[in-house]
N, C-alpha and C positions, 0 to 999 in steps of 0.2 A: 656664206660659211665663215664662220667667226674663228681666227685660229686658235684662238682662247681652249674655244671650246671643243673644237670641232679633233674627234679623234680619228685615227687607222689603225687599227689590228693588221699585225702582220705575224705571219711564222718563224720569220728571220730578224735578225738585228737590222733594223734602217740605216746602218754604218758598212751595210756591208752590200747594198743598191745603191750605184751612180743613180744620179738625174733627179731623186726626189723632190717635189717642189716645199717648198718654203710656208706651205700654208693650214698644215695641217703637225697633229702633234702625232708622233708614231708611237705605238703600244704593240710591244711582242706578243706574243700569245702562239702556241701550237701544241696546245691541249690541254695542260696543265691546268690542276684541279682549282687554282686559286687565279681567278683575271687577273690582270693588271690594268687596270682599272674600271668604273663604271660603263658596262657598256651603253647607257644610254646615252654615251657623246660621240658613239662609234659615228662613224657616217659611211666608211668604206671600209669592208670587212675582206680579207684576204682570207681566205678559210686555212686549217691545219693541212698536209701534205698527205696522205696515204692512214690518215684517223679514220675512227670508226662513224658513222652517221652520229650515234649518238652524241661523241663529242663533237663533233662537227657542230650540229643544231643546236646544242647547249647552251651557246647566248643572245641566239637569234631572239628569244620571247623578250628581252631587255633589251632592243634596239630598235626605239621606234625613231630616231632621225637616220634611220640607215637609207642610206641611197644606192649600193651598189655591195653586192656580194661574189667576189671573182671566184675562183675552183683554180687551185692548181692542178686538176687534173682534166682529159679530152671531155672526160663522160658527166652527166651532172646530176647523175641519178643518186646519188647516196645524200642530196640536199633536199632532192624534191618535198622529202616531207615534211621540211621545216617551212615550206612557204607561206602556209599558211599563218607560220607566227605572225610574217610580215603587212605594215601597211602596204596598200595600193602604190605602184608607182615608184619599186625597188626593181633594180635589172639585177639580174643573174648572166652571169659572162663567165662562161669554159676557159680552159688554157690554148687555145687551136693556136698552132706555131709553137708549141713548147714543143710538144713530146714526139713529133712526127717522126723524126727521123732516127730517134732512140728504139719505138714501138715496130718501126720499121726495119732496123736492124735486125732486131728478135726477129720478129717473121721469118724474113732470109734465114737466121740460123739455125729456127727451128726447124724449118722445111729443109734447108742442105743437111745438117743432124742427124733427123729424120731418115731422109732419104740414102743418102750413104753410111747411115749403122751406127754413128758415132757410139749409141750409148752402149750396145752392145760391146765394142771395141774397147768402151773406158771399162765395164766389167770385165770382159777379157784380160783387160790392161791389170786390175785389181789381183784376177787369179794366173796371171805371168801365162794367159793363152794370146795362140797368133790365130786371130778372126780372117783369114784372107778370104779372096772370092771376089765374083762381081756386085756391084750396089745400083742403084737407080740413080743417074744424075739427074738435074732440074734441065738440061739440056734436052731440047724436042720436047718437055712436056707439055703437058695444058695445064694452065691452071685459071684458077676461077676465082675472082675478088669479090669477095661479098661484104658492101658495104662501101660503095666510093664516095666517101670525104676525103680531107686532108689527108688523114692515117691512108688510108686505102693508096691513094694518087702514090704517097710516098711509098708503098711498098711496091709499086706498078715502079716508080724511077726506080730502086734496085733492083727491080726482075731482069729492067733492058739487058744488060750485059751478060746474059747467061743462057742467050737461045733459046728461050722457051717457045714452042711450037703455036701458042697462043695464047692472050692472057684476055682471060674476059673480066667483064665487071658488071657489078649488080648496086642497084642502092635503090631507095623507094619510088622513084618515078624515071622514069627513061629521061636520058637527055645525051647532047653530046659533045664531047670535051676533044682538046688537043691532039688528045691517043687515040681518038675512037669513039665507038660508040658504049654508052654508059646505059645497059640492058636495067628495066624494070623491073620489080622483087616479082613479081608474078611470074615471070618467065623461068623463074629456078629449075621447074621441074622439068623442060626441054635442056637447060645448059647444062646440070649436075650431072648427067651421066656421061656429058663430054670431057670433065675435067679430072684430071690425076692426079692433083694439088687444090684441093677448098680452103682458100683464108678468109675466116671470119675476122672483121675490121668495122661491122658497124655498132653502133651504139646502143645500149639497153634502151628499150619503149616498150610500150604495151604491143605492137605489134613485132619484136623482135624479140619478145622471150620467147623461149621455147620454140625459135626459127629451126636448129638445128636439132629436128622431132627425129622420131622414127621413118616417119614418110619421105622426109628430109635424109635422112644416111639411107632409107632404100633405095633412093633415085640415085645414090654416087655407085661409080665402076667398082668392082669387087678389086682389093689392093691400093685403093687411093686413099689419101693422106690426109683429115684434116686438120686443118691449125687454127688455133683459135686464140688469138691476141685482142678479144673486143671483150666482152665480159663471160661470169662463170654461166649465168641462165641462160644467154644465149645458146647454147647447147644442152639437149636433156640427157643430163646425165646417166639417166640408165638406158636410155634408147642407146647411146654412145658404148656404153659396159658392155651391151649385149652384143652390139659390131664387133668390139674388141677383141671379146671373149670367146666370139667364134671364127676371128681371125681373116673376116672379111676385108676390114677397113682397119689404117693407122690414123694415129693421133699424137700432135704436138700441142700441152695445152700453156699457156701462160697462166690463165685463168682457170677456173674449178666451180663448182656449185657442188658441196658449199666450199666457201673460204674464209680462211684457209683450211685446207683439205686435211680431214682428221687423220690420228693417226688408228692405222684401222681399218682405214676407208679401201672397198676394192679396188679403187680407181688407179692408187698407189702400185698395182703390183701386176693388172689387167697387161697380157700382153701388147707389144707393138704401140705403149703408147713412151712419151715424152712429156716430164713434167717441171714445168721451171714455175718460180713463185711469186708471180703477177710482178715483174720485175719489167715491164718493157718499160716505162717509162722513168725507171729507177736506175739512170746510169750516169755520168759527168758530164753528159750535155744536158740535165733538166735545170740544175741551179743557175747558171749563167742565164739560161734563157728563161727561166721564170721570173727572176730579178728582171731581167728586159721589160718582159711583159708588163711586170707590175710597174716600173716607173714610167713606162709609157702608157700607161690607163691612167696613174694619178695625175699624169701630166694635162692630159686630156679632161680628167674630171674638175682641177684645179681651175684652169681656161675654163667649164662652163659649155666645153664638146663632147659630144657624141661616146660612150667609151665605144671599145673597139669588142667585138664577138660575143654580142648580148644573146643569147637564147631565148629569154624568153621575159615578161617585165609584169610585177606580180598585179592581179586587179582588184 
C-alpha cells in the first residue's frame, strides 16, 4: 500500500481517533451527496453511522482496491447488497464490542419500563393522575434470550442482579458457555411458554426473519413481555398487532418493521406496547468505542494482520 495513494473513508474527523497509523490518507465521508475524494484509492471503507443502505452502498461500485469494509453497526445486513459491487477477497467486519453494553442497557430498561408501567405513569404524569397499585418486577421471573452473541451475553451480565427465577438462551446451534447452557433455535417451542420475558437479541438472516411469527407469540404464556432490541423483521408485525390488540401479550420494541415506523401506523397506539426508536446502540458509549475499534483495525491492516470480526470475505 502506497500512502500516496492509498485512502480511508471514515464518518468522523481522523483528528478526533488516537492511534491512527501513519500510512494511509484519511477521507471523511458520512453520507454526504459530494465524496471527498475518488473512491477508487479507498482501500479501507468505514461505512456512515445509522444511514440508509442506499447511501451506505453508494460508492462501493468505485472501489475496486478496497480491501476491508467495517459497519459501525452489530448487524450487517443493510450492506449485504452491495457486495456484489465488490471484487473477490474484500472482508466485511461488524462493530462487535461497540454497542454491547449500550444495546444492553435498552433491554433492561425496556423490560423494567415495561414491566412496572413506566409509560402509563409518564401519561398519568402528563394528565396530573396518580397511577398506584401493584406492577410485575423482573424479580423471580423467567426470561428467555433469543439470540446469544455478544449483545445477548451482555444483556444476560445485567439480568444477574435482579433474581430472575431463570434466564434461558437460545441462538442457532446449542453449545455451552460460562452461564450455562446455550439451548438451540429449534428448541423454541418447548422454552416459549416457560418464559415471562422474550428478548429478541439476534441478528437479521434468512432464517431469523419473521422468527417472531404467529406460531412463535402463540407458544408464549398469555401476559408475557416481548422485547425486541435485534431488528424490526425479526418480528412479524401483524402476527405481534393481533397479540397486542387482544391483550394477550406486551411488547417493548426498539426496532419496528417498517422503520421508521409511520405516522399512522397501528403499531403506534396498539395497546400494552413500548416504543423507543432504534436507539440501543445510539447513546455516549458508541463514539469513544467506535473510534477504538477503528484505529485498532487500521492498526492491524497497516501491519499486514488479520483485521479483527470479519463476518464474512466477498468471493
Amino acid at each position: 500500500m502506497d500512502a500516496k495513494t492509498a485512502d480511508v473513508w471514515l464518518p468522523f474527523p481522523a483528528e478526533e481517533i488516537e492511534g491512527l497509523p501513519d500510512a494511509f490518507t484519511y477521507r471523511r465521508w458520512d453520507g454526504e451527496d459530494t465524496f471527498p475524494a475518488d473512491p477508487a484509492a479507498c482501500v479501507f471503507y468505514v461505512t456512515p453511522y445509522m444511514k440508509s443502505s442506499e447511501v451506505t452502498l453508494r460508492p462501493l461500485a468505485g472501489m475496486p482496491e478496497l480491501h476491508v469494509v467495517q459497519t459501525l453497526t452489530a448487524g450487517i445486513d443493510h450492506v449485504l447488497d452491495g457486495l456484489g459491487l465488490l471484487r473477490p477477497g474484500v472482508r466485511l467486519c461488524n462493530a462487535r464490542g461497540v454497542h454491547e453494553a449500550s444495546t444492553a442497557e435498552l433491554a433492561l430498561t425496556l423490560t423494567l419500563a415495561s414491566l412496572r408501567g413506566i409509560p402509563g405513569m409518564v401519561r398519568g404524569q402528563d394528565r396530573e393522575e396518580w397511577h398506584s397499585g401493584f406492577y410485575d418486577a423482573l424479580a423471580d421471573k423467567s426470561v428467555l434470550i433469543v439470540g446469544y452473541g455478544s449483545i445477548g451475553a451482555a444483556i444476560e451480565d445485567r439480568l444477574a442482579p435482579f433474581e430472575c427465577a431463570r434466564v434461558a438462551r437460545v441462538a442457532r446451534s446449542a453449545r455451552t458457555t460460562t452461564r450455562g447452557l446455550v439451548h438451540a433455535q429449534a428448541e423454541l417451542p418447548r422454552l416459549l411458554p416457560e418464559a415471562d420475558v422474550v428478548i429478541l437479541s439476534t441478528p437479521l438472516t434468512e432464517t431469523t426473519r419473521g422468527l417472531a411469527d404467529a406460531a412463535f407469540l402463540a407458544r408464549m404464556k398469555g401476559g408475557a413481555l416481548l422485547v425486541n432490541v435485534a431488528r424490526g423483521p425479526v418480528a412479524d408485525t401483524e402476527a405481534l398487532l393481533a397479540e397486542l390488540e387482544s391483550g394477550r401479550l406486551r411488547a417493548a420494541l426498539d426496532v419496528t418493521d417498517p422503520e421508521p415506523l409511520p405516522a399512522g401506523h397501528p403499531l403506534w397506539h396498539a395497546p400494552n406496547v413500548l416504543i423507543t426508536p432504534h436507539v440501543g446502540g445510539s447513546s455516549t458509549a458508541f463514539a469513544p468505542r467506535a473510534r477504538r475499534l477503528v484505529a485498532r483495525q487500521l492498526q492491524r491492516f497497516a501491519a499486514g494482520e488479520p483485521v479483527e470480526n470479519t463476518v464474512l470475505i466477498t468471493g
